[in-house]
N, C-alpha and C positions, 0 to 999 in steps of 0.2 A: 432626626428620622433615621431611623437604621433600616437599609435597604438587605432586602433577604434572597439569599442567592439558590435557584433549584440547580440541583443536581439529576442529570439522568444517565440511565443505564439503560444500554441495548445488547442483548443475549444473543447469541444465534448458534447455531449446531447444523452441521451439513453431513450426511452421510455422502463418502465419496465411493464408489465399489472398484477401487482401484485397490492395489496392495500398497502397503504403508512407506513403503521403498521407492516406490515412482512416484507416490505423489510428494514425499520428503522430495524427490529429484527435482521434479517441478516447483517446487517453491521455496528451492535454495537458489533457485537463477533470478536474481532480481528482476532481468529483465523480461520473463514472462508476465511480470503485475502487467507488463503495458497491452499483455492480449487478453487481458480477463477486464481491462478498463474501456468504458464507453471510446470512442474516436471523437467525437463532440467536446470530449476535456482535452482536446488536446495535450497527454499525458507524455512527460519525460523526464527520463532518469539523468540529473545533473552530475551524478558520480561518475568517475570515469572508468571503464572497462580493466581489467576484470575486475569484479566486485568479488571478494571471500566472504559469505558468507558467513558468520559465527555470532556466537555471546557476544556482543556490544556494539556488533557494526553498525554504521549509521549510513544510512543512502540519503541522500539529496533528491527531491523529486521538483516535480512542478506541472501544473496543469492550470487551466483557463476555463472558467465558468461565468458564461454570459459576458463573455469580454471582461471579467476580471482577471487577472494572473493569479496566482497562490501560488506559495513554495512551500513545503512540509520537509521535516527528516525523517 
């Protein structure tokens, strides 16, 4: 039996009417994900202070859904 795996894609596009300068400002600070994140995931950033943003960083996250845990990078 050969099991068949879907793949999906989800697109999005948001227009922001901010200038490209503040909002690059805003989400080069990792720690803003935590005010755009529901409070019900109990969302946080396991990386330690200050985070550089750039080409390859990696953040440690974690949040909780329906009383599960999950950790992402």
């Amino acid at each position: 039996m050969i099991l068949q795996s879907k793949t999906y894609r989800l697109e999005q596009s948001q227009l922001i009417p901010e200038s490209r300068e503040k909002v690059f400002d805003f989400f080069s600070d990792a720690f803003n994900l935590q005010a755009l994140t529901p409070t019900f995931l109990n969302f946080r950033i396991l990386t330690p202070a200050p985070i550089d943003i750039q080409t390859g960083t990696l953040i440690d996250y974690k949040i909780s859904l329906f009383g599960i845990p999950m950790k992402w990078k």
